[in-house]
N, C-alpha and C positions, 0 to 999 in steps of 0.2 A: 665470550659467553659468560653468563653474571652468573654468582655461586650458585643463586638459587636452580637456575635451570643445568647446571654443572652437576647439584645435588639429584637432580629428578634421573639424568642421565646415567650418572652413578649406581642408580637405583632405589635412591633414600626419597622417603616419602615427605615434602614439605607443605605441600600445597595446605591453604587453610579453608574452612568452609564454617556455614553457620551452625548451629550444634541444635539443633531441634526446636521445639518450642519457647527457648530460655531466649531466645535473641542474639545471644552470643559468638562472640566466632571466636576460636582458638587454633592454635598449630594441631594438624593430625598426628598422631603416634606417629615414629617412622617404624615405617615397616621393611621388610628385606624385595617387598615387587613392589613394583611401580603398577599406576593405572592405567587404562588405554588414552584417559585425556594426558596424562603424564608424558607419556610416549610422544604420543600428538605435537604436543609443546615444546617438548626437545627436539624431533624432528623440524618443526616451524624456525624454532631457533638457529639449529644446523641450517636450514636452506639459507635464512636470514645470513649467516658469517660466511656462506658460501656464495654472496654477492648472486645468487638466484632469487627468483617470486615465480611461485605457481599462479599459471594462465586459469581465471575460472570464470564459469559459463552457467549463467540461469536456467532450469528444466532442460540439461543438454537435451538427453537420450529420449525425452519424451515426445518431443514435436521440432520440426523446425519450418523455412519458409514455407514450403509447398508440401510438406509432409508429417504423419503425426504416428506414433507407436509399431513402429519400422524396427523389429528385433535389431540392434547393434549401430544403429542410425545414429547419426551426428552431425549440423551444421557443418561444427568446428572441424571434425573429421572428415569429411568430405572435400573440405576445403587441401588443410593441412597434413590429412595420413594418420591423424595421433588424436585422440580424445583430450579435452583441458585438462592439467592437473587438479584441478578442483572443481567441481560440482557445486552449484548452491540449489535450494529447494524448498516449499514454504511449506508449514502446519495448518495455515488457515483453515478452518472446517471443522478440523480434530476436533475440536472443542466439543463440536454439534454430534458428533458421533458417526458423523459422514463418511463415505466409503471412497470419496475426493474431492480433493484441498478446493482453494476458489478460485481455479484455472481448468479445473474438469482431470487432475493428474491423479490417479487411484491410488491410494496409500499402500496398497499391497505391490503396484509398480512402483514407486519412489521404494520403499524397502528395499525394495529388490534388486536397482538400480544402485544404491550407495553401496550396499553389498559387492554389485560389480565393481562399483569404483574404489572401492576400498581393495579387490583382490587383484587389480590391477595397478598398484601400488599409485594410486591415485587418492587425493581426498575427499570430505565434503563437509561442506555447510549450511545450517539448516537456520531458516528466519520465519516468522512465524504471524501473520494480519489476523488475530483473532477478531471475532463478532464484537460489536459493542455491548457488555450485560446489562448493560441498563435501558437500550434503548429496542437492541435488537436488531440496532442496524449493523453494518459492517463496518472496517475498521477507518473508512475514510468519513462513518456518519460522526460528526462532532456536537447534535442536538442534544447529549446528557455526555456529563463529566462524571465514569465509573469513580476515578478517583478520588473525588470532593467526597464520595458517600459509603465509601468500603469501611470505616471508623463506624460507623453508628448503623448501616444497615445489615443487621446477622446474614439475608438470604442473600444478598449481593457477595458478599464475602466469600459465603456457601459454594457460590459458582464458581467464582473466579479459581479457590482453592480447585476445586472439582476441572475446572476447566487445566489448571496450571498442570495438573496430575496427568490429564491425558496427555500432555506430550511430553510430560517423562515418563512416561507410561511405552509410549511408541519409539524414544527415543533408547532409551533401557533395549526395549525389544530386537534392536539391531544389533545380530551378532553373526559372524561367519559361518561356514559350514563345520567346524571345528567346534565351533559353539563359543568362539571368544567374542567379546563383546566391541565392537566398530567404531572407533573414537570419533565423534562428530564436532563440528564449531558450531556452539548455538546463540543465534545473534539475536535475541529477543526484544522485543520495544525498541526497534532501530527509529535513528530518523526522530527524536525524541526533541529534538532541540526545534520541527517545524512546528505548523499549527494545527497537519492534515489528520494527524489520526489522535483517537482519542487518549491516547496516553500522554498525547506532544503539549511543547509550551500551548500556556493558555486554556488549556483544558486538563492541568494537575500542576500542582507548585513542586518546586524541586523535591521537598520533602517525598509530597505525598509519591512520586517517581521513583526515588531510592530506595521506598518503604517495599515499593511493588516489588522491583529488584530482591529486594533480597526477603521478601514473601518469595518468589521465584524459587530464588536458591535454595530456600528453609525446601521445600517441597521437594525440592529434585535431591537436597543433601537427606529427607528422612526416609525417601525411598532406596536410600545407597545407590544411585546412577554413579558412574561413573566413569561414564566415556565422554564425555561433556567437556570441552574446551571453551570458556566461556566469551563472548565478544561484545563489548560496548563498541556505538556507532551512531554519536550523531549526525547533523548532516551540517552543512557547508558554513561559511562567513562566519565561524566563530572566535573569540578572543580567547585565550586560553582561561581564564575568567569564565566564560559561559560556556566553555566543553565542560570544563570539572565542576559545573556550580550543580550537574546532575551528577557524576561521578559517583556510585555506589562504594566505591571503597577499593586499594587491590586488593582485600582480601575477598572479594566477589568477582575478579574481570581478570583474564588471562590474556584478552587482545584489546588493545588501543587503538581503533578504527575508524574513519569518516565514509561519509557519502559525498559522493561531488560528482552532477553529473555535465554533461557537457552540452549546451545550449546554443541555436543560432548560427550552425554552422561556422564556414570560417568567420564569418563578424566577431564570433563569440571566443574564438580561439586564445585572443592574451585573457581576456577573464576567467576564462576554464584556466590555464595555465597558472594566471594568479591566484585563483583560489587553491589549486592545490600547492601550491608555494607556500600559503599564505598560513594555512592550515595544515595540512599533512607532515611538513617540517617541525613544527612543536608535537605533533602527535609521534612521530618519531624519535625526537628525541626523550619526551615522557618517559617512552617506553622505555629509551636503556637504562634511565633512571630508574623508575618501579620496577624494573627486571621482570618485564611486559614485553610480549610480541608487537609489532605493527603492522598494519595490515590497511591495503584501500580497499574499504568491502563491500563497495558498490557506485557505478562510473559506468559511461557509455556516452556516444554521441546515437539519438534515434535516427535509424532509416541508414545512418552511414553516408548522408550527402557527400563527404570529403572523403575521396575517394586513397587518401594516402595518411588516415586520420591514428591508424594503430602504430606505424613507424615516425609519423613524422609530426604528429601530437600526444599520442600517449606517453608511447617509450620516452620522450624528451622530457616531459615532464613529472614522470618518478626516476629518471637518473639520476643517481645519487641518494637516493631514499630508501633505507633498508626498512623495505617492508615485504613480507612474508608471503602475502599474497593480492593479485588485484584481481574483481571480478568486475566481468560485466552482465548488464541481464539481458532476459530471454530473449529468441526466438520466434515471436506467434506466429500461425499460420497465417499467410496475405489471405487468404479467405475469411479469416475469423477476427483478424484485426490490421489492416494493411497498413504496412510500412511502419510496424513496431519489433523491430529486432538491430541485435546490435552486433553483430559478426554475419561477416558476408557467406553467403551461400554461393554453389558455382554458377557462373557466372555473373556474379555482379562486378560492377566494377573495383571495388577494393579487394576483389577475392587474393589479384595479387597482392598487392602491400601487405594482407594478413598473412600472406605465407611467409612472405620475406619477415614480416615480424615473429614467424611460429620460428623461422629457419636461422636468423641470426642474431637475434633476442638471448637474456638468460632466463625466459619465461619458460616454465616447465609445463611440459604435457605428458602424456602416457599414448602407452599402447595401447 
């Protein structure tokens, strides 16, 4: 465990953040309590030296194959007996003022739900497809580049600010029945190194992306959020040259994470494998260098063709990777989008192999 997260555990306050409108980042006072991302980060850390990673699952409790808002409902549990250790969940919509994200999941049940999953000694993580402000389209429209025009356009600006607030606005808001505030992983502008969404290569130069970044953080540090664990996450075939050429800095990023997802069923298998090889290994090791968590924060094979692809492709290819946590994404329902989920439901045919992977795995789940 590196000093700094030694320090956090301790209870000494180090983390740095940007300091308001100055631009500046410096070290926090220490103070005698830690924060609830503090906590977070230590805990992430512990799992990390305890040669474990939390199992996580896209909109678990909200839908799964055949079913959608089923009080205590779960894929994963259904399968395995135990809820993923982690949770992930999107903001998309917030922005708009919407009453749910842009999967139809109602912001007062996500609330509600990370709540469960936090009192269930579970975590979660929170990624965010805001609208395009400049076009209006959503986050895969790439017809206007916000960021080429946030420098010279005041009402552009306007928004974005406005829009960044509301999900530290929602993200603040989560706090237990005790009223302590629910430490979240928020993975914002993931996927930044593709071309799909408007924040990604080709539609903002590195600057203008770091600038966003810690525009981000300025916003979330002047409201005092502070359950916030922050997670960088580009996506695949990078050189370590072109992960960090966007790199906000560690005094902005708490997790050092990629996307890599799994294509082409078995054909695709040594190139899924070699990418995360290829990649996910300097992202690991970064990490113990910047005394930074690691983390795979987003992976999956669609549909589950390979029926033995969680034991005898996943696990295989993060052993030996001390990362924190791996997630895969949703769920849909086969009515509303078939044959888009990534953990078997009962009876499919990998339902076994995922148990065997819940049951002899060091993959963490909850009750």
């Amino acid at each position: 465990m590196n000093n700094k997260i030694l320090a956090i555990a301790a209870g000494i306050t180090l983390a740095t953040a940007s300091c308001g409108n100055s631009g500046k980042t410096t070290a926090e006072t220490e103070t005698a309590e830690t924060t609830p991302a503090q906590e977070l980060i230590a805990r992430l850390d512990s799992t990390v030296t305890s040669g474990k990673f939390f199992f996580g699952h896209h909109d678990d409790t909200a839908y799964g194959y055949d079913w959608q808002y089923v009080d205590g409902n779960s894929d994963v549990k259904r399968v395995t007996g135990e809820y993923p250790g982690l949770m992930s969940w999107d903001l998309g919509m917030i922005e708009l003022d919407s009453a749910n994200n842009l999967d139809g999941v109602p912001f007062s049940f996500m609330a509600s739900e990370i709540i469960k999953q936090n009192g269930r000694g579970g975590i979660n993580a929170v990624s965010w497809h805001p609208r395009n402000p400049a076009s209006g389209g959503d986050s895969w429209d790439v017809s206007a580049s916000p960021l080429h025009l946030l420098a010279q356009d005041s009402a552009l600006s306007a928004t974005m600010d406005s829009w960044i607030g509301k999900t530290a606005d929602f993200i603040s808001s989560l706090k237990d029945a005790e009223g302590n505030p629910v430490p979240v992983i928020f993975r914002p502008w993931h996927e930044n190194s593709g071309t799909w969404f408007w924040w990604g290569t080709g539609n903002s130069t590195p600057e203008e992306y770091i600038d966003l970044w810690k525009r981000t953080r300025r916003i979330f540090d002047e409201k005092g959020v502070n359950n916030v664990v922050w997670a960088y996450s580009p996506d695949k075939d990078l050189t370590p040259e072109q992960y960090f050429s966007t790199y906000p800095g560690d005094e902005y990023v708490d997790i050092l994470g990629t996307d890599i997802y799994h294509f082409n069923g078995k054909e695709g298998v040594e190139q899924y494998k070699d990418r995360i090889k290829a990649q996910l290994s300097y992202v690991t090791e970064e990490a113990k260098k910047r005394g930074k968590i690691a983390a795979f924060t987003e992976t999956g094979l669609e549909g589950l063709e390979m029926s033995d692809w969680y034991t005898n492709v996943l696990l295989p290819s993060i052993g030996g990777l001390d990362i924190a946590y791996v997630c895969v994404w949703r769920n849909a329902r086969n009515e509303d989008k078939a044959g888009h989920f990534y953990v078997p439901y009962p009876g499919h045919p990998a339902e076994a192999d995922f148990k065997a992977f819940h049951d002899k795995s060091n993959a963490i789940f909850v009750k």
